[in-house]
N, C-alpha and C positions, 0 to 999 in steps of 0.2 A: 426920268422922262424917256431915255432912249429904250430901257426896256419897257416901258408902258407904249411907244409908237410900236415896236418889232412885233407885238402880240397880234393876234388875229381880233378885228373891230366884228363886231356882230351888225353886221347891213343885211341881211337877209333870214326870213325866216325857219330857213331851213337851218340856219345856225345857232336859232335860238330855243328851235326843235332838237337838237344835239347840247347843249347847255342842259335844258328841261330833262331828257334820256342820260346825262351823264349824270347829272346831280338825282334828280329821283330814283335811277335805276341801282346808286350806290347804294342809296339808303334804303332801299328794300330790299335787293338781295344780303345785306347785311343783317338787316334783320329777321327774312325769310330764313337764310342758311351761313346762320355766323361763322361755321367751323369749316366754310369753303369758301375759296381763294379763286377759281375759276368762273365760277359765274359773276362775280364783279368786275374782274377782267374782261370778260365777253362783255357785259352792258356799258364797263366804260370803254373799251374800244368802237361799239356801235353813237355812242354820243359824239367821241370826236370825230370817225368819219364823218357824221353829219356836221361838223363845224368846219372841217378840211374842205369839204365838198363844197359848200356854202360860199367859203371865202375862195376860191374858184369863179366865181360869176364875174367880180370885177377885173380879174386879167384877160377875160375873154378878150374884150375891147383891144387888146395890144395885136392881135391874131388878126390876118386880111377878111374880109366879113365873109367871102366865100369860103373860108375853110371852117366860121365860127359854129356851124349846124353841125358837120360832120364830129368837128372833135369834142361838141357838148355831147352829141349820141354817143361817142366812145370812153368819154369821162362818166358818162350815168350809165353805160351796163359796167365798168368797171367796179363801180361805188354799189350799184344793185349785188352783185354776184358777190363781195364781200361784207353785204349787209346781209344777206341772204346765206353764205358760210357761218358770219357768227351769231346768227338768229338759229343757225341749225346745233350748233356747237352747244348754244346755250340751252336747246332744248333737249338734245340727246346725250349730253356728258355725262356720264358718270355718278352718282353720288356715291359717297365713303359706305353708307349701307347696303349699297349692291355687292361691296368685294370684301366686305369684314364684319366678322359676326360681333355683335355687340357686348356678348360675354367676354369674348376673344381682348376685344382691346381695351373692357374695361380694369379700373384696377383690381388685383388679388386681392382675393379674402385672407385673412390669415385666420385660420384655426388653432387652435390649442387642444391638443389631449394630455390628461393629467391622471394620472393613476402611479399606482407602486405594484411591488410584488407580493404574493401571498394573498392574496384579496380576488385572483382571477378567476370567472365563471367559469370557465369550459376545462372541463378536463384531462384535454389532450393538451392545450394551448398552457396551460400550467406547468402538465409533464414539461413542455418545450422550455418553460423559465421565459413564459413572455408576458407582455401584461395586457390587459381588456385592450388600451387604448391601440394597441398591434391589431387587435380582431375588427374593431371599428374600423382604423385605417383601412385593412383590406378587405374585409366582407360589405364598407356601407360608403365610407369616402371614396373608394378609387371607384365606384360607379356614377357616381358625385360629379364628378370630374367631367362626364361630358357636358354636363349644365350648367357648373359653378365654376369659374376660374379662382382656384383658392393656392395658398401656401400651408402647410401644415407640420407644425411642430409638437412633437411628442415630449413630457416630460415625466421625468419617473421622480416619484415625492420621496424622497429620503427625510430622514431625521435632520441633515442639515442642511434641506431645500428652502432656497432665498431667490431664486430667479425671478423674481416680482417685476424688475426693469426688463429683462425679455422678453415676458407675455403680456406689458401692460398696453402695446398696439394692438393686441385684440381682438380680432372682430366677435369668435364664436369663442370657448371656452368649455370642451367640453369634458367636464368631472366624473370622478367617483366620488360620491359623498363620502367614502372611507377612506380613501387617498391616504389622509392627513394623521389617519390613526395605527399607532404600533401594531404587530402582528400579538403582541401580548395579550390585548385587550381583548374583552371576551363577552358573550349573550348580554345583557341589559347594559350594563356602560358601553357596549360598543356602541349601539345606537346613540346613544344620549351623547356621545364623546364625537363620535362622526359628525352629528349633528351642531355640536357645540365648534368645532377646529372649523368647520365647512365656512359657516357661518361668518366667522372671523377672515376667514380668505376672502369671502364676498362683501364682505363691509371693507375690508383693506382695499379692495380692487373697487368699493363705487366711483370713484372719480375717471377710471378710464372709460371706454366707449364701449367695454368686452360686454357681452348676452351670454349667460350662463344655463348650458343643460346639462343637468345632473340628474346622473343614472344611479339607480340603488334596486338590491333587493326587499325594501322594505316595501310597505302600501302607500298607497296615493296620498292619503290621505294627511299621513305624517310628513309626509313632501312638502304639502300644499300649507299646511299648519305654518311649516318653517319659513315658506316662500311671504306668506299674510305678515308673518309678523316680521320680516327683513322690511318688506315695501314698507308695514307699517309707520317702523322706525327710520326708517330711510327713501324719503320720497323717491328719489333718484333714480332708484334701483327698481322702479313700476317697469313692469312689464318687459323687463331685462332676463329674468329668472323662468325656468321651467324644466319643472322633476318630473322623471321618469321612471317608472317604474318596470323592473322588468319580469313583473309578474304578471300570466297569465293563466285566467280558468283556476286559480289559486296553486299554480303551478309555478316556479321559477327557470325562467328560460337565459338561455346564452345566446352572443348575436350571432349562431350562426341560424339560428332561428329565424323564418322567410318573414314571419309577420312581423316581430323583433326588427329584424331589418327594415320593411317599407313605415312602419312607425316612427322610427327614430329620425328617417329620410326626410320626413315629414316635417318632422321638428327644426330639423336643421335649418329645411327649405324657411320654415317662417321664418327661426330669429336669424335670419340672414335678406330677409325679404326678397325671397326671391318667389316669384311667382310663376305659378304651376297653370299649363293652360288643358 
């Protein structure tokens, strides 16, 4: 009971106009702009001036009646001039998107590049003992970089590659179809053996959340074959997958090839949804 008397009593309307501003003003700037803390501040500090100010009127009476006019005009520009600061606070502050770019703060992508050795297009980059997924990283990813906020980890497939628990966060995944097959293997079982091991890493890998583009010197066509009958067999995996082919004009090109490059860019951008304006 003593702290239900110490409270402030709502005798005037102006206090109940500050109740209606503190409680309304919560619930809409919360759900106007949930991920800000300042503009709820501001409306609820304008609701309880108006309830401070309010419960004000009955102490007047204690005050000589010739000084009660004077010091109500000096109580209401004070109450104006700070209703009037955080009216202005609340309209001019800041929001988080004027001073942080959205890619900036949102979370990294993580990418994956997966190739081996002996398998590499370009043939200086070979001389070098590097593998495709080197040329990607720095002829297509590091231009990437001013759009995408991504992580990116490179793996080289060996004979006793098991990193499965590494790259199973994900996001992109970007392969050799041949990765997976020995340098031994040769013209017709290459394909059919590339195709077969590919396979099996993308059905291992349906249950994470990883998008799968995979690059090959082969045609569209045998890509697209493989991709139909993965979705087929495995709902999951719809619209997770997309082969690339790196032939063009019936030519085979390497990425440091400019169309090569803005293509693949392409691809990323979708299974990563990032949208291009």
């Amino acid at each position: 009971m003593r702290i239900a008397n110490a409270l402030p009593k709502l005798k005037t309307r102006i206090q109940l106009t500050g109740v209606i501003i503190l409680v309304g003003g919560i619930i809409a700037t919360r759900a106007i702009a949930p991920d800000q803390t300042l503009p709820t501040v501001y409306v609820g500090a304008i609701g309880i001036l108006f309830i401070v100010f309010g419960q004000v009127f009955p102490y007047l009476r204690t005050f000589p009646e010739k000084d009660r006019a004077n010091l109500l005009v000096k109580l209401f520009l004070i109450f104006s001039l700070l209703i009037l600061g955080l009216v202005a606070l609340l309209i001019f502050s800041p929001s988080k998107s004027e001073h942080k770019d959205p890619i900036v703060i949102s979370q990294a992508k993580e990418i994956v590049l997966m190739d081996s050795f002996g398998k590499v297009y370009d043939t200086n980059s070979k001389k070098a003992n590097r593998l495709n997924a080197n040329d990607i990283d720095e002829l297509i990813l590091s231009d990437l970089r001013r759009e995408i906020n991504f992580k990116r980890n490179i793996e080289n497939v060996t004979k006793t590659w098991n990193n499965y628990g590494e790259i199973r966060k994900a996001d992109l995944i970007i392969i050799h179809q041949s990765c997976f097959l020995p340098d031994t293997v040769k013209d017709v079982n290459h394909h059919h053996g590339a195709i077969a091991e590919l396979k099996k890493f993308v059905i291992r890998m349906r249950d994470s959340k990883a998008k799968f583009l995979i690059y090959s010197r082969g045609d569209s066509l045998e890509g697209e074959m493989m991709i139909a009958d993965l979705e087929g067999n495995y709902p999951v995996l719809k619209d997770r997958m997309v082969y690339f082919s790196m032939i063009r004009n019936e030519v085979i090109k390497n990425f440091s090839d400019p169309d090569i490059q803005a293509d693949f860019k392409v691809e990323i951008r979708k299974l990563l949804g990032i949208k291009t304006t």
